[in-house]
N, C-alpha and C positions, 0 to 999 in steps of 0.2 A: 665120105663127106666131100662134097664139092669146096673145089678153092674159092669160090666164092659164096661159100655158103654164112648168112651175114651169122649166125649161131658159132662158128667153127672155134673162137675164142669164150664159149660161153661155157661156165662150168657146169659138171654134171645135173645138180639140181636146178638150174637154169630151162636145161635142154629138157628134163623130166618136164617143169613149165611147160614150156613148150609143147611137149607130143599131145601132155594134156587140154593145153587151148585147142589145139587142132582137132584132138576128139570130142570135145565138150565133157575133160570129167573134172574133174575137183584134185588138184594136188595137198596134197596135206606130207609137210616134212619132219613131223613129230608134234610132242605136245608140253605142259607143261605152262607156267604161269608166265605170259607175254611180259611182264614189269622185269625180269631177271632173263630176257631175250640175250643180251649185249653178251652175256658168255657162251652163243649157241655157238659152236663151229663153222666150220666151211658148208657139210654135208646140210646145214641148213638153211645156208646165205641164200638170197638173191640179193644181186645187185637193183638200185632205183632206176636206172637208166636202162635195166632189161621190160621191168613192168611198164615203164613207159615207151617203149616199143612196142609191146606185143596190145596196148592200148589203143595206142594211134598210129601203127602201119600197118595198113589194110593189108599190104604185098606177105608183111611177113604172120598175119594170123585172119586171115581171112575169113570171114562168115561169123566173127568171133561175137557171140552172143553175152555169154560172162566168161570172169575172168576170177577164177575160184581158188583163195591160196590161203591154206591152215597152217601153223606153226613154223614160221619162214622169221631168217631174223633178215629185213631189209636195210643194204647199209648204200650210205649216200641218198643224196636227194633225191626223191620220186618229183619230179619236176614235171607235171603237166599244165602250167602254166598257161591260157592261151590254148588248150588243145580241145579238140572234140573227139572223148572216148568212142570208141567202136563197139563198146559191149558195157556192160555193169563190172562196175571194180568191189569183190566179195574177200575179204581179210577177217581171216578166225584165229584168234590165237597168232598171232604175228607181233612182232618186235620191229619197229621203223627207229637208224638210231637217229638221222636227222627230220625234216621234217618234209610233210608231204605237203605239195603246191596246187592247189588248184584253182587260184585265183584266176578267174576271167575264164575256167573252163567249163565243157557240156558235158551233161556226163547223163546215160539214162538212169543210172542209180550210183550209188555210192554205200556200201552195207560195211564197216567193222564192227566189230563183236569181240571181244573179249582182248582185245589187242590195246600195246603202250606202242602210243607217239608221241616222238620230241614234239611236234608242235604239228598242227593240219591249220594253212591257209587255202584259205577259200569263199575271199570277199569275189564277190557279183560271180559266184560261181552257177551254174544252172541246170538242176538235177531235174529230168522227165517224169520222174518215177521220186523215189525216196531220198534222203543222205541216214544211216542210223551210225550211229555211235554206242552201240550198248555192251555196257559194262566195260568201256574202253576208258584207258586211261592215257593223259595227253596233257604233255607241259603247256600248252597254248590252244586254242582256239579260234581263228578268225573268220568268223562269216560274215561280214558287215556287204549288206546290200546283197545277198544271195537272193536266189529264186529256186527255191526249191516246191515244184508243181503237186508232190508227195506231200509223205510228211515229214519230219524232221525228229530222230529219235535219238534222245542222250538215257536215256532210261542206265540207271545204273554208274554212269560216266563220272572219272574223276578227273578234275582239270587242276594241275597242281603246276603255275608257273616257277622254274629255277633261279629267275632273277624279280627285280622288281618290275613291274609292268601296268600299265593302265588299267586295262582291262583284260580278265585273265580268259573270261567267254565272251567275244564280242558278238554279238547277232544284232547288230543297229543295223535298222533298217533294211533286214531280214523278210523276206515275201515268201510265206510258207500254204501251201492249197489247202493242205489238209489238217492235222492236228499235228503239236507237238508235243511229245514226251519224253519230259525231262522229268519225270520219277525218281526216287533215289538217287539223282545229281548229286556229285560233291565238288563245290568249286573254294576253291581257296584264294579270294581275288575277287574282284566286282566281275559279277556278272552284268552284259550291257543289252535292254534290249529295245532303246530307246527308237521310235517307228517303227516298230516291227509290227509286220501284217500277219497275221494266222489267220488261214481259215476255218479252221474246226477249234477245236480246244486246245487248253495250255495245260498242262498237267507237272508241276514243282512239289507233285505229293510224294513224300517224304524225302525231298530235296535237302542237304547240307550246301548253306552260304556263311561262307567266312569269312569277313574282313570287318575284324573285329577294328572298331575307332573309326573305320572310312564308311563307303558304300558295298554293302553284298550285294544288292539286285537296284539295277537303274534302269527304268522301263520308263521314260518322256513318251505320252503319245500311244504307248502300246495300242493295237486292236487286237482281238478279239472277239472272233466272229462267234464263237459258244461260249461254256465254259470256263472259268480260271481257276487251275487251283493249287493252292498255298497252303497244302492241311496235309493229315493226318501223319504227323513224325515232319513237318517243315520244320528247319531249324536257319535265323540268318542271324548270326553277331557281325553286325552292323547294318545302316540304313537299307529300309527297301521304301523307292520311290517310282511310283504309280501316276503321279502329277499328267491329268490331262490325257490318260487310256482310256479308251473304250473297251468293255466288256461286254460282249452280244446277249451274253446266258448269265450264271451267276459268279460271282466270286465265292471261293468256297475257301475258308481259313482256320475251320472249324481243325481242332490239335495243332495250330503251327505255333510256331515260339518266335516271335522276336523280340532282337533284343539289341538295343545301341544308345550308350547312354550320351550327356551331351546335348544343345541346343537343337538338332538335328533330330526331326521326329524315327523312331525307330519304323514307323510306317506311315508313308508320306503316299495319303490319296486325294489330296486333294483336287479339284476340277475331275475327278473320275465319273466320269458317265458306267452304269451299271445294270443293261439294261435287263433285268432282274435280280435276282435277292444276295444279298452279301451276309455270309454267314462268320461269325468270329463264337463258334459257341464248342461243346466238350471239353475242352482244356485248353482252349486258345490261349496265351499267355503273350503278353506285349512288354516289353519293361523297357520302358524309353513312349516317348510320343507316339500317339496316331494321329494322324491330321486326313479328318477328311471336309476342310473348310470348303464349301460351293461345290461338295459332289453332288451327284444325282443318281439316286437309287430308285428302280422303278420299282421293284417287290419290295421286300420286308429286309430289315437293317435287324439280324437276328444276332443277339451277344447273349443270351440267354448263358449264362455260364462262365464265360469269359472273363477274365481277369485282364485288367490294364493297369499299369504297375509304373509309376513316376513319381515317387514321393516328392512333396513340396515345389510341385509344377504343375503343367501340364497334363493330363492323362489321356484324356480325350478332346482335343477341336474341332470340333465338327458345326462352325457357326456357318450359316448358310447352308447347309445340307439341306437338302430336297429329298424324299422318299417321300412313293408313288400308295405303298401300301402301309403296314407298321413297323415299328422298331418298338426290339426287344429288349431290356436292358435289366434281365431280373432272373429268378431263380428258374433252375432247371424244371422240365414237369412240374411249372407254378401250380398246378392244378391241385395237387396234392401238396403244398406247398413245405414242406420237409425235403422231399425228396430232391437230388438232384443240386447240381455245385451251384453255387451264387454267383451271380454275376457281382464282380469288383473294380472298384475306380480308385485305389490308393496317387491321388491328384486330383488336379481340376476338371471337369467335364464341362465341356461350352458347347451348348447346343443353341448360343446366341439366333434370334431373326433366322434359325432352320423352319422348312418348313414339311409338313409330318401328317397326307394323305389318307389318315389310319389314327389307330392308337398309339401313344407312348406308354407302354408298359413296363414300371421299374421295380416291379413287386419280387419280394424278396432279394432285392439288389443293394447294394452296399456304395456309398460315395463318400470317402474321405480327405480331407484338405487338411493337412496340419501347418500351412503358410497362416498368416495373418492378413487380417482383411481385402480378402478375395473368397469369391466364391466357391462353395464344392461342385455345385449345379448351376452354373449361370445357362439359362434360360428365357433371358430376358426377348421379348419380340417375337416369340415363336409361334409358329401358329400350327394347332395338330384338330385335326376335321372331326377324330371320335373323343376317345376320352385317355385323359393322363390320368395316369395308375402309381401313385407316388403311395402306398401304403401297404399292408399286409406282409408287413418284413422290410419293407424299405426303411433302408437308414442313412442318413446323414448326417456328417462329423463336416459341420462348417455349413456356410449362407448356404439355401437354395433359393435362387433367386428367377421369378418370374414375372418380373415387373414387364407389363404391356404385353405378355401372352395373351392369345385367345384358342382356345378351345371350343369346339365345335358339340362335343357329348360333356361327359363329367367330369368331372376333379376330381377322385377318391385319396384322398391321405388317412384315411380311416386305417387303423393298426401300420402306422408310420411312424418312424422315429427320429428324431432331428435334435441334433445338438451343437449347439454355439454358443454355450452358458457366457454371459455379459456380453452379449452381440445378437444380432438376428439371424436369428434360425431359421425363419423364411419371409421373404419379402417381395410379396404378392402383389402392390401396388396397380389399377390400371389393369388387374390383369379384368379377361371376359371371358366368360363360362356361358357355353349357351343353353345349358339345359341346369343340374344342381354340382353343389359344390360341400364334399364332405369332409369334417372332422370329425370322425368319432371312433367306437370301438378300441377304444387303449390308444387313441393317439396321444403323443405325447412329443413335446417342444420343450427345449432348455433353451431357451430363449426368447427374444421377442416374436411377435408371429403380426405380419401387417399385409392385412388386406386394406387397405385405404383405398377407397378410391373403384374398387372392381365390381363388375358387374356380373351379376349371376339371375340367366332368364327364370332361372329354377329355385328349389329352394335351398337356404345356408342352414346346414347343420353341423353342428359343433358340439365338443366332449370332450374325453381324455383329459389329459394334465397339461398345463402351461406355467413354465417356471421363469420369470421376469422377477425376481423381488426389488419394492421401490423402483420399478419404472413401470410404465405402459406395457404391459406385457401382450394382451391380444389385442389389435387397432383395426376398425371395421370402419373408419370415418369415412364418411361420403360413400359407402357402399350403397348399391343399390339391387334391389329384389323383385324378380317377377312375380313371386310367391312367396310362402312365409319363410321366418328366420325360426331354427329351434334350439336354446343351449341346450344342451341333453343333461336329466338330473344325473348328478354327480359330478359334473364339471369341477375342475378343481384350477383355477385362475389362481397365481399369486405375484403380485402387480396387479396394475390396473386394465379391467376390460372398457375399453374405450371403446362407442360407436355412435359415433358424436355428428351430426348433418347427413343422418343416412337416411334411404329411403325401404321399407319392408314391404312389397308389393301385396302382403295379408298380414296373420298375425305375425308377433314376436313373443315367446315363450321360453319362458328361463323359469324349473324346475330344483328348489334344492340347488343350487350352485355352489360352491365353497371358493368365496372370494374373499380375498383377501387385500388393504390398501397398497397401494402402489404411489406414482408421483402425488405429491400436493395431497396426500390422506384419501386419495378416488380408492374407492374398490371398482365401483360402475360409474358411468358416463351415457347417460344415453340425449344429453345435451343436441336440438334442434333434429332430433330425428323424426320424421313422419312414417306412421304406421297406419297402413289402410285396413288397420281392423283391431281383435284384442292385443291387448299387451296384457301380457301373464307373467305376473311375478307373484312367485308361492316358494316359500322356504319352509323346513322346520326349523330352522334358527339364523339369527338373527346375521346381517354381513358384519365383515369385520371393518368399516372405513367407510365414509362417506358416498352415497349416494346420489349424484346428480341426473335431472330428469328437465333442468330449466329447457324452455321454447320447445318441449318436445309435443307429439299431436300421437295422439291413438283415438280409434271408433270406440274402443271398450275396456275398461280396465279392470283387468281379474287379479285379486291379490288377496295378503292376506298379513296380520300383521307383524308375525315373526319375520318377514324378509325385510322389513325397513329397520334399517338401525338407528338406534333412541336419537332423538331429536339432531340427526346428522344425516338429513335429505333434505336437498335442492330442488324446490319445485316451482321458481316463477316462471310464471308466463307456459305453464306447463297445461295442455288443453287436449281433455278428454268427455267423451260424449254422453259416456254412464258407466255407473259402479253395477257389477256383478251382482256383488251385498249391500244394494243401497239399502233392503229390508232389514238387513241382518247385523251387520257390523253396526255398533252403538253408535250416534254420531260422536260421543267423547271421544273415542278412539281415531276417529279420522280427524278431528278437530287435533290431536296429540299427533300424528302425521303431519299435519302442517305446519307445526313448531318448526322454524327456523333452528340451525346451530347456535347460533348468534343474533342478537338484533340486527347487526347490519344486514343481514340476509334476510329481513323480514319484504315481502311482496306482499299486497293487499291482492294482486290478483289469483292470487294461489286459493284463498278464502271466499273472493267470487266465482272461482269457477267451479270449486264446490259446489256453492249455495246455486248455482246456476244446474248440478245439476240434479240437486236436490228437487228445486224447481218444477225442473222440467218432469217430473216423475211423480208430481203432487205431493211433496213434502214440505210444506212452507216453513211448518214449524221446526222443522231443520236447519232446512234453508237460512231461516232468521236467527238462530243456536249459531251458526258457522258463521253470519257475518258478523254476528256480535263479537263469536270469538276474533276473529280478525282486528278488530277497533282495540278490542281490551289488549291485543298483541302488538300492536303499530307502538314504535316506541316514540315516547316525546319528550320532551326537556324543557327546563326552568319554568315560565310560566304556564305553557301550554299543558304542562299534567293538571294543572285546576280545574281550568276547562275540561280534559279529558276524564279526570276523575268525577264532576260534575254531572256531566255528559253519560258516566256510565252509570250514578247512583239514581238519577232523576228519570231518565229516560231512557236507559240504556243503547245509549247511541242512538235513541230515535229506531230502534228494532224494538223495542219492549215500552209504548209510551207510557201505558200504563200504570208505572212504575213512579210519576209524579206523582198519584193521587195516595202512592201508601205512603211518600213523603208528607207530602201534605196532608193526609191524613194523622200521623205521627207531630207533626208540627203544631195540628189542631188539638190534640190530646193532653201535647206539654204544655201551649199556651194556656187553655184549657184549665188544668192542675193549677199552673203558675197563678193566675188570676183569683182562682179559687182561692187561694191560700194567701195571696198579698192583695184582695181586693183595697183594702187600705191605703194602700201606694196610690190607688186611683180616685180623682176627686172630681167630682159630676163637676159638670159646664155650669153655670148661671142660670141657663134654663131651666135646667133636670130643679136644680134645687129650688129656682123660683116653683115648678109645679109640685114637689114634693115638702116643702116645705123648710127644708133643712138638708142639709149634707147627709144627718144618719138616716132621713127616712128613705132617701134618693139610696143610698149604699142596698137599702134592704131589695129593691131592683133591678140590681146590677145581674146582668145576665155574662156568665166568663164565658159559655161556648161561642155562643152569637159576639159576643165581642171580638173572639181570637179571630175567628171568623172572617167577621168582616176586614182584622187587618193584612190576613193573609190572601185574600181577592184583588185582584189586580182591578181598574175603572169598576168594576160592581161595588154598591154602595149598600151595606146591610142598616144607617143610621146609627148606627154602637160608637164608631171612631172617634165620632164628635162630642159624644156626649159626657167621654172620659177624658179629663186629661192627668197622663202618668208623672208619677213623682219619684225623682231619685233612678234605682236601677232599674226598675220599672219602664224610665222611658228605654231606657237600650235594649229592653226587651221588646217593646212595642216599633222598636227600628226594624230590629232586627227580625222580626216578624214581616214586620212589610216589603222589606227586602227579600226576603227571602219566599213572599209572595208573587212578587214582580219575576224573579227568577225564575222560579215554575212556572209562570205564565207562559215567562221566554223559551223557555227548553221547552214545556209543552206543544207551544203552538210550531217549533222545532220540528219536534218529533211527529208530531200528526203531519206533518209538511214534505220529513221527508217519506214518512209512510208511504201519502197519498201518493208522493213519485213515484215509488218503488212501487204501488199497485196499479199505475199506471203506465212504466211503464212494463 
């Protein structure tokens, strides 16, 4: 050995190094698990300040392509710092006891494997080729601002810092070319990987993050040129935030678990651009918040199975979210709808003013709120282009609320479950449906249910059971329809079904319903609603509660008389074009339908528009049955019953004039009698007896018909009147005769008066 030979103090495994750089083989100085390196002997050492010679002095390892060392325990600092390696640095199975430097160095690769270091720095370090870490384990990690042209591999890697520390993996602002794989990572500390550039994919599947109460993974800004994934066995006790990363390909989360409980979303995506599909489905599990308030998902937002888990908060935030295609929010293989886990939201889901390219599909999906008065689905402002699928297993525990959504395809809540017994179960208000909007098929509501106010280009059909008692239980007011409305028979309402100033762009049909009263004794309301065609109302028995139909308008009315309940329907100013059974149904029976509850409730126009369209279908003699009944039903007080009862015996309101002359007739009969029997009472004029001689020959002709006669004639003169005059009660009968001729006169000419009108106009 030369005296200046710079090796001459270097010990034997050192110089073994050595011969082997110079030949290009691989030294390997034993083997054995690198974490328990610290008790290898001498025969295993190398020193850090020989590896970083034989790195970066060209003199003393010349040509040096890699630099290849197995089961070596390295003590003191590997300090390359500022250097530019000469070959790739390759460590299998090696023990470092302090930490390796490579801050600000070049290196064309950097390969450990299976090897514990106290800690590797290597901010703005810059690898040509690769840096991997796999299945190494290292109290620290710093890459902040690296450039690594390769890729970047922790696959297997455990980072387990000995003190407290910020961040136990930092890669901020990390510039990686090709993909990174951290697969089965285990870091015990925030992982940071806030700006960091990837050019291929992220892979944290089946990654361990641990910092339980703080942050596990803090990614501001991340890119993501493919790729991301967070699944299959991810596990982080404590926050992962995403706020504001790009994703080139999809987020895949489908098995990861997170979990942080606290104000602090357990997975914080919000502003995340994604530019394809994000999966949270097979046993995803979250417990703690998701926020993905204003991300942007350009495929499909898939939870199909998914569990998110924040009793009495939060579960999901995702107000302003944008996806490009659909989002899934419901049972596994819904198709077969058994099969396959449910998707679960134990908290609040806010999919406020998002907006939803696709359908919203939440069939067979689960959303429960057990807070008070807040939502389990607020949904309020949303807008989704196909159709929301809120039924077929969908349940909800607390409001689902879609007040001012609009939907572009359908509504389905059809086999939907919703429960907020003594509050609203859902509240539709404002919402728009561009094509139809359905309840049916075993839907069912324990609470209020309000569409007020929404528009549906399509048609509303409704079913299932609604449980409101004593209030407004389903409210369709001011709703409006492109096409018809249909309760479906067997509906079961209990409260009041209110659809009060709406509009039915065809019919409206209600079959059998089972309604029951609600506020103010309504069962139904269909108060000021216009229907551009039949309204059908057919029951086999009778509602239980009043009826209101006042200012309402239908083309056709089909009904039948078990659905109106006894004299407890509201019908003024209620205007319909024609009866189905104008032939058939008795007029008693519809004249018993306009019976007010009370007199105060009596409308005269309810009675005309009957007879209007009686009328119109050439029934007059109906027609004039319906208005009469109406007059005999107006109620009147003190004086004016004379008149009305008058009114209805002589002429019958002037609908039946007729009816004076069997008065007057009858009046002729008894005068008549009377005369006959008391002509005595009457004593001839001066004349009669000057011509006849005597009072008794004048008596013998006294004529009593012609005489009643003449006093029951109003101006018509038969001679008789004069020629008698009555004595005693006699004359009050001869008053009361005449009066009672004058009266007929008057009602008569009444009656033929207002006939004429009424045939006129």
């Amino acid at each position: 050995m030369a005296p200046d030979d710079p090796t001459a103090n270097w010990s034997e495994p050192e110089r073994r190094l050595h011969a082997d750089v110079l030949a290009g083989r691989p030294t390997v100085l034993g083997s054995g698990d690198a974490r328990f390196g610290g008790g290898w002997g001498p025969e295993r050492t190398i020193r850090g300040e020989v590896l970083r010679r034989l790195l970066t002095d060209a003199g003393l390892a010349p040509n040096l392509v890699r630099l290849r060392l197995g089961g070596a325990r390295i003590t003191g600092l590997l300090d390359l710092e500022a250097s530019t390696l000469n070959g790739t640095l390759e460590l299998t199975g090696c023990h470092a006891d302090e930490a390796i430097n490579l801050e600000q160095a070049t290196a064309q690769g950097v390969y450990l494997e299976t090897c514990s270091l106290a800690e590797l720095r290597a901010a703005q370090l810059h690898t040509v080729h690769s840096l991997t870490l796999r299945d190494t384990s290292c109290g620290r990690i710093r890459l902040t601002e690296a450039k690594i042209d390769g890729r970047l591999v922790l696959r297997g890697a455990t980072v387990a810092p000995a003190g407290d520390v910020k961040y136990a993996l930092d890669l901020a602002g990390v510039s990686i070319g090709a993909y990174a794989s951290f697969s089965d990572l285990t870091v015990a500390g925030t992982t940071h990987l806030t700006g960091a550039h990837i050019g291929g994919r992220l892979s944290l599947r089946g990654a361990q993050l641990r910092n339980r109460g703080g942050q596990a993974l803090l990614a501001l800004d991340l890119e993501v040129r493919e790729t991301a994934l967070l699944d299959r066995g991810f596990v982080s006790e404590g926050s992962v935030d995403l706020t504001g990363s790009v994703i080139g390909g999809s987020l895949e989360l489908s098995g990861g678990t997170f979990e942080h409980a606290g104000a602090t979303p357990a997975l914080d995506l919000a502003r995340i651009t994604i530019k394809q599909n994000m999966l949270c489905q097979d046993g995803f599990t979250a417990r703690g918040r998701v926020l993905l308030a204003g991300a942007t998902i350009s495929g499909n937002l898939m939870c199909d199975g998914g569990q998110f888990l924040h009793p009495s908060d939060t579960a999901i935030d995702a107000a302003g979210l944008t996806v490009g295609r659909d989002v899934f929010l419901r049972r596994a293989q819904c198709e077969q709808e058994t099969d396959g886990a449910a998707f679960l939201a134990e908290g609040k889901v806010l999919l406020a003013d998002a907006v939803i390219h696709g359908t919203l599909d939440c069939r067979g999906g689960t959303v429960t709120q057990t807070g008070t008065g807040e939502a389990a689905l607020n949904a309020r402002g949303m807008k989704v282009t196909r159709d929301l699928l809120l039924g077929h297993g969908f349940s909800a525990a607390g409001k689902v609320d879609l007040v001012g959504s609009e939907v572009g395809g359908r509504v389905v809540l059809s086999k939907g479950a919703f429960h907020n017994p003594g509050g609203v179960a859902i509240s539709a208000r404002q919402l728009i449906v561009r094509t139809s909007l359905l309840l049916t098929d075993d839907f069912l509501a324990h609470g209020q249910v309000d569409l007020s106010g929404a528009f549906v280009a399509g048609r509303l059909v409704v079913g299932g059971k609604i449980y409101s008692p004593g209030e407004e239980a389903l409210i369709l007011d001011r709703v409006r329809t492109g096409q018809d409305v249909e309760f479906e028979s067997g509906l079961l309402v209990e409260g009041t079904l209110c659809m009060r100033m709406a509009q039915a762009g065809a019919g409206l049909t209600m079959k059998s319903p089972s309604l029951s009263q609600g506020r103010e004794g309504l069962a139904l309301t269909l108060r000021g609603t216009v229907i551009e065609g039949a309204l059908t109302l057919v029951s086999i028995e009778s509602l239980e509660g009043r009826v209101d139909l006042r200012q309402a308008r239908a083309q056709t009315l089909i009904d039948n008389p078990k659905f109106w309940p006894d004299r407890n329907v509201l019908l003024a100013d209620f205007i319909y074009q024609s009866l189905a059974d104008i032939d058939t149904l008795a007029v008693d029976t519809r004249i018993k339908w306009l019976t007010p509850p009370d007199p105060d409730g009596y409308s005269s126009h309810t009675y005309q528009q009957l007879a209007s369209v009686y009328r119109a279908a050439g029934r007059d003699d109906r027609a004039r049955k319906v208005l009469y009944a109406g007059k005999k039903a107006r109620p009147v007080h003190g004086w004016a019953k004379v008149g009305s009862k008058l009114l209805r015996y002589t002429v019958g309101y002037g609908y039946y004039p007729a009816l004076s002359l069997v008065v007057l007739g009858l009046a002729e009969i008894a005068g008549w009698i009377f005369f006959s029997l008391q002509h005595e009472a009457l004593r001839p004029a001066a004349a009669l007896m000057s011509a006849y001689g005597s009072a008794t020959e004048a008596k013998v002709h006294f004529q009593p018909f012609l005489y009643t006669l003449d006093l029951l004639l109003p101006v018509v003169s038969l001679g008789q009147r004069g020629m008698w005059l009555p004595q005693g009660a006699a004359s009050w009968v001869v008053a009361a005769l005449t009066v009672l001729g004058w009266v007929l006169g008057a009602v008569l000419a009444y009656g033929l008066g207002t006939a004429f009108q009424r045939r006129s106009s």
